[in-house]
N, C-alpha and C positions, 0 to 999 in steps of 0.2 A: 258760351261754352256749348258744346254738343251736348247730343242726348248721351245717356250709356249705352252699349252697345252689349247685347246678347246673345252669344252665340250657343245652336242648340249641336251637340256632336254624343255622335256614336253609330254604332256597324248597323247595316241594311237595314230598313225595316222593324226597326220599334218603335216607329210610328213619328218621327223627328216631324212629318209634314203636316200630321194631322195635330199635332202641338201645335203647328206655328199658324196655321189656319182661326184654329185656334181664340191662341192671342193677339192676333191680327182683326179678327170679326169676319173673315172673306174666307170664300175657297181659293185663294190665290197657289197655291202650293198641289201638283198632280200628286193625287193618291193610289197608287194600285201594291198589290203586293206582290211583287217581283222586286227583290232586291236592285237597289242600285237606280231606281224609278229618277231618283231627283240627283242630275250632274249638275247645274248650274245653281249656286247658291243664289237665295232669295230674298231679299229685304223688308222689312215691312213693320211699322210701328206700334207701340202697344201700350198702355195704360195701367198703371193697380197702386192702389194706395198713395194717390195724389203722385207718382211720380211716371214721366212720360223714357221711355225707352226704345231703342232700334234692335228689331228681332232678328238673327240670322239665321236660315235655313240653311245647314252644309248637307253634301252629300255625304251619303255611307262610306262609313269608314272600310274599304274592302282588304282583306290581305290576302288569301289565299282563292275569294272565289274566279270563275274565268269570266270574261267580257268579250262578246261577239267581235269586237272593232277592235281590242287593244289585248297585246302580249299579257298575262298574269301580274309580270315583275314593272309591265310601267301602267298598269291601271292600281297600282300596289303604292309605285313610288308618287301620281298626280294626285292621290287620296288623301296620302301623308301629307304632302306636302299642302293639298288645301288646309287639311285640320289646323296644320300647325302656324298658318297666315293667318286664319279664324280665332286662334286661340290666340297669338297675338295681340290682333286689330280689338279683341273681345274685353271689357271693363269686368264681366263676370262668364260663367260655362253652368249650361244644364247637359247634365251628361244620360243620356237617357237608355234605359236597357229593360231587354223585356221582362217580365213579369211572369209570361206562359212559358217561355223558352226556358229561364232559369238562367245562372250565372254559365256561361261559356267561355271557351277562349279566345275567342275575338272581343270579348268585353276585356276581357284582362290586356288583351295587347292595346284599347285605348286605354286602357287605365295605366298600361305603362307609358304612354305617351305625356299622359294630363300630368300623372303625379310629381316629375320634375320640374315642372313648369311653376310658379310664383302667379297662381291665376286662382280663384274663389272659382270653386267648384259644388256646383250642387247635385247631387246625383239623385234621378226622379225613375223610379220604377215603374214604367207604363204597366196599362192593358192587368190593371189589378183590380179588377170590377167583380171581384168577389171577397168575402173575409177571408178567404182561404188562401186566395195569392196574398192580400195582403199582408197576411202573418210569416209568408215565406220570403217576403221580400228580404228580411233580415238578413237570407245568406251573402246579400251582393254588402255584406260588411266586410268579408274578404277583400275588396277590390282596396280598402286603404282609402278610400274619399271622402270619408265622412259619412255623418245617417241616411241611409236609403230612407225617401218621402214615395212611398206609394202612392199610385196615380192613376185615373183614368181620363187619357188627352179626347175617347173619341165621348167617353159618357161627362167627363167635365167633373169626376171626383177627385179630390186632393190636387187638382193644381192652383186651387189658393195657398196649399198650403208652400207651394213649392215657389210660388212666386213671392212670398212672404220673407223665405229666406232670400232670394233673389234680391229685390229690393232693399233688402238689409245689408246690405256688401256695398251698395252703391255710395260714392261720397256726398259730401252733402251737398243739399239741390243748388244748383246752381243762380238760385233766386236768394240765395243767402251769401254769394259768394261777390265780392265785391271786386269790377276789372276797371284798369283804366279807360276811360272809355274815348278813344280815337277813330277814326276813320281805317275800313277794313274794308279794301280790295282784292276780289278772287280774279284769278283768270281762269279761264275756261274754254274750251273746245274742242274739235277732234285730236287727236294723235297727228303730230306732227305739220301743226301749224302755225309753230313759231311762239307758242306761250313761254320756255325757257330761254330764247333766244329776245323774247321783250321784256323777261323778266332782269335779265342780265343786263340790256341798254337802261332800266330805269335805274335799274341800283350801281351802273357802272362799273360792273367788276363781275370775276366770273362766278357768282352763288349759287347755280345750277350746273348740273353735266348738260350740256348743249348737243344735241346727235339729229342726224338725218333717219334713226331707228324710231317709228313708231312706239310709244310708252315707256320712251327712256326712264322717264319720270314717274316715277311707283308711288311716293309718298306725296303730300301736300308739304311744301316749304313754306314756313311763314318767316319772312323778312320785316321789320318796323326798320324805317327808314324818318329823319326829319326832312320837310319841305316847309320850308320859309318858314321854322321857326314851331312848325306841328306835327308831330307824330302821326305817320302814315303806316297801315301795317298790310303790306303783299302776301297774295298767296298764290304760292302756282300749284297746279294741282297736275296728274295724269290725264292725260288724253280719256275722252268718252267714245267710247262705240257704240253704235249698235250691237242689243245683247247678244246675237247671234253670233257675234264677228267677235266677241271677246273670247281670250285664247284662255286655255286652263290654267288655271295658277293663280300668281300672283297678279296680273293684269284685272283677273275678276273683283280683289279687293280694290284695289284702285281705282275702279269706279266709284265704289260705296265712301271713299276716302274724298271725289270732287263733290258728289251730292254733299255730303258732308261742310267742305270748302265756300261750298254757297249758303247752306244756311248758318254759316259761322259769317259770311258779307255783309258789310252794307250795300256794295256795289259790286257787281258781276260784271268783269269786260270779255264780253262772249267775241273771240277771236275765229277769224274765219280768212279762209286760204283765197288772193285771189285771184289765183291764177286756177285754181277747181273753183272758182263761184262758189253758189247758195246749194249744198247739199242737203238732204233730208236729216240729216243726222244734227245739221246745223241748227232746223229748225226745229228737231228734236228739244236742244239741250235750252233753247230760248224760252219754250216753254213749261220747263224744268225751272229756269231761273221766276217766270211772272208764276208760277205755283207759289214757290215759294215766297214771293211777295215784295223780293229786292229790285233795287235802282238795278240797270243794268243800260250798258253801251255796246254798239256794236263796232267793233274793230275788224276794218280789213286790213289786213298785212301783205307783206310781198307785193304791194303796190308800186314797186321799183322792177318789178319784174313783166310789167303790163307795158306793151308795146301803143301808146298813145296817139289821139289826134284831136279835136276841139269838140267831137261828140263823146269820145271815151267815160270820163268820168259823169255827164248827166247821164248816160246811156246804163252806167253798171250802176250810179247809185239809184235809177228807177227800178232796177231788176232788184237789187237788193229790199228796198220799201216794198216792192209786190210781194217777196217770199217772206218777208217778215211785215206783215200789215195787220199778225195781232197785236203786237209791240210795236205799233207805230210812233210811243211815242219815244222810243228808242234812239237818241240822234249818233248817225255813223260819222267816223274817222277815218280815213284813209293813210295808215303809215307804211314803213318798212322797217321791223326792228332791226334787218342788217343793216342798214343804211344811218339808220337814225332818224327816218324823213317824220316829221310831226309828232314822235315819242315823248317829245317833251311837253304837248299839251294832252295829255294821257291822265296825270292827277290832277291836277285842272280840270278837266273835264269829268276825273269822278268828284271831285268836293261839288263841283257846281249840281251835280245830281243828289247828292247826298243834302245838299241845301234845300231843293225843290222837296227833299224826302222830309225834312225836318218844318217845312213852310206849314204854317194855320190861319185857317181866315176864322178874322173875330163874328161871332156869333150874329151881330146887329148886321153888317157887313152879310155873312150870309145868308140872313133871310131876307135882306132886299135884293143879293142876286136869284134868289130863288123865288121874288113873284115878279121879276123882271121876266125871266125864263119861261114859268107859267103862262104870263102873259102873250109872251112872244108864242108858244105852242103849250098851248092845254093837254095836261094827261089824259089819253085816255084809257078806258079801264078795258081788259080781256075778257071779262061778261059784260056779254049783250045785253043791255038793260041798265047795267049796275053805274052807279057813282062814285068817282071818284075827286076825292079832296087830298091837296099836299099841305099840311100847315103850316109845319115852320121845320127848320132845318140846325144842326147842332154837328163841329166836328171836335167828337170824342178824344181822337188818336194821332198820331202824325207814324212816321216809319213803319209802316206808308200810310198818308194820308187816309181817313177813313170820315163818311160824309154818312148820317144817317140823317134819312127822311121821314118824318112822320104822318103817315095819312089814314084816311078813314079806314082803311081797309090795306095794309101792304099788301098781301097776297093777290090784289086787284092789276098792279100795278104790272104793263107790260117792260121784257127785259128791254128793246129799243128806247121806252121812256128813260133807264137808266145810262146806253149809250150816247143821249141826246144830252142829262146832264153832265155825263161824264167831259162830253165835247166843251161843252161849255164852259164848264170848270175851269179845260185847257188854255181853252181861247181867252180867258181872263186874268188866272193867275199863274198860268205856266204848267208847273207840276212836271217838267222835262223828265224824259228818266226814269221814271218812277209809277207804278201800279197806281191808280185809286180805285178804292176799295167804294163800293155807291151800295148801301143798306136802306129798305123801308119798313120800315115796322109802324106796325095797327098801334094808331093814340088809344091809352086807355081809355076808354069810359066808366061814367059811372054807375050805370045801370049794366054793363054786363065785363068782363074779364077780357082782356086783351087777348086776341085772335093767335093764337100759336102760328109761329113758322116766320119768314121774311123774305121778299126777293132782293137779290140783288145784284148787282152791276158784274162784267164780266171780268175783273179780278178780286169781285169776295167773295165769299165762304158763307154758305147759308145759315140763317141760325145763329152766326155768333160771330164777334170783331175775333181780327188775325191778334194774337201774342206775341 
């Protein structure tokens, strides 16, 4: 299951950015006070009382003020029509209104937007950093939302209390919720290159609008399909841009909806056009997918549209491993979903990843590959002087495989040492496909407490195994 999704709305400038800053922990969101600062809504994750959530930043709801670049009536109508994809795509709404300004009419005209909606609304009274605003917050009981929660986003008063309610709307976690559990393929990649037109040859029949229009495909479809007997479950998703080149509207959710796509996969087939080759956007979204920690394949398409000769395909698939040689261990496919050329080993080819995803080497087994290793190249450590020892080796986790190392010291240990295991791993038990996640952590002793912090390998996460 996703995370819940949070969307923060209301008119210019009551501080929607400096919230989302925030409960994010970063300055990721531009601050200034000039209304209208933030057009492209913003994403970004957040934490409170054991439950994890996706933050959205929209822009100012504007209605009558003017905009340098755009007419009154259509900076009025791209406004509305963000709030209301937002509120939407959104599990719950903090609806935020100033505190110093007082209740206006531009708060009422969101308020008349939110209120027919079927959305948990929590409405948060910024910039109340005094008892006095706070006492006045009471007037925005007019608006018909429920209780005004008085707040301060930039000093950090009452927005426990407001994320309290927040998390209270949300259903239950999804650690409690019990799915069947099948094999779940995304697809992925630019606008218009062919993910509905391959989503349609696997399921045989027309399940998607099929168009030569960039971003035909707004929502994520998920399709479950049987193969040979096992529940396979599709998802296509909208085209990814670069942020810059994403249009207003609805195209903007549509992103947040494939990020989404991916981490609901087991397996990401990052589709790429090849008659435009390895674009940077491509190699954008590939590293999107080894973030989040999934199997993933690369698919070239329109491989019927390549005018061929006996160097053709070693020649494009060396360019392809050069542009993508952090995911090298990504193995490509060369199809045509117009055509049908090789479509049909597409899930085949994600079980067979998803298999590598699910693989564990038993414990005795891995710590004689790991003083075979040692032996063949001794660690060594990044202080000058220092010693280091690897002991013994333990895998915790699988989806995606996770390898923790125990040594006298993790924090000694250079990131290449972790490369070189990583290599190895490959060259022994495969792991096609798929991340490994390569962990070192300090053996406790007994005379003193295990050394804070961990390095590790270039698809994990400092400090702590992936979830």
């Amino acid at each position: 299951m996703s995370k819940p999704i949070v969307a923060l709305v209301g008119r210019p400038n009551v501080g929607k950015s400096t919230f989302f800053n925030r409960l994010i922990g970063e300055r990721r969101a531009i601050i200034e006070n000039v209304p209208g600062t933030t057009r492209d809504r913003l994403y970004g994750d957040s934490f409170w009382n054991g439950r994890e959530f996706t933050v959205v930043d929209t822009a100012g709801l504007l209605f009558s003020e003017e905009d340098p670049d755009l007419p009154a009536s259509e900076l009025h109508r791209r406004t509305r029509e963000q709030a209301r994809v937002a509120i939407d795509e959104a599990d719950a709404i903090i609806f935020l209104v100033d505190g110093r300004d007082g209740l206006t009419a531009a708060d009422a005209e969101v308020g008349e937007i939110l209120r027919p909606m079927a959305k948990h609304v929590v409405m948060a009274v910024n910039k109340c950093d005094s008892v006095e605003r706070q006492l006045d917050a009471v007037e925005f009981y007019a608006l018909n939302l429920g209780e005004p929660v008085a707040m301060s986003a930039f000093h950090g008063l009452g927005t426990g209390d407001v994320l309290d309610r927040v998390v209270a709307i949300f259903p239950e976690n999804q650690q409690d919720v019990v799915e069947e559990r099948h094999l779940r393929i995304a697809i992925v990649g630019r606008p218009n290159v062919g993910k509905s037109s391959l989503l349609n040859k696997l399921l045989g029949q027309e399940r998607s609008v099929v168009s030569q229009v960039p971003g035909t495909t707004r929502d994520t479809i998920d399709t479950t399909i049987t193969v040979d007997g096992e529940s396979v479950t599709l998802i296509d998703t909208a085209g990814i841009r670069r942020s810059g080149r994403i249009e207003q509207g609805l195209e903007k959710y549509s992103v947040l909806r494939a990020l989404r796509a991916i981490e609901r996969c087991d397996v990401a087939l990052l589709l790429i056009d090849a008659i435009d080759g390895v674009t940077a956007q491509d190699t954008h979204i590939a590293g999107m997918i080894l973030e989040s920690k999934k199997g993933v394949a690369i698919i070239v398409n329109k491989w019927d549209a390549i005018e061929k000769d006996n160097q053709t395909f070693n020649a494009f698939e060396d360019r392809v491993r050069e542009a993508f040689k952090f995911v090298d261990f990504a193995p490509i496919l060369f199809v045509s979903a117009l055509e049908g050329q090789r479509t049909g080993r597409i899930v085949e080819l994600a079980r067979e990843i998803q298999d590598q995803r699910q693989k564990r080497v038993p414990t005795g087994e891995l710590n004689g590959f790991l003083r075979q290793a040692v032996l063949d190249q001794p660690p060594m450590a990044i202080k000058k002087g220092a010693h280091l020892r690897i002991y013994y080796a333990v895998q915790p986790q699988t989806e995606p495989p996770v390898f923790l190392f125990f040594a006298n010291d993790g924090l000694l240990v250079h990131w290449s040492y972790a490369r070189y295991l990583e290599n190895r791993l490959r060259e022994r038990y495969g792991f096609g496909g798929t991340p490994i996640v390569i962990v070192f952590r300090s053996r406790e002793r007994k005379e003193e407490k295990e050394k804070p912090g961990s390095r590790v390998g270039r698809s994990g996460g400092a400090g702590s195994l992936p979830q």
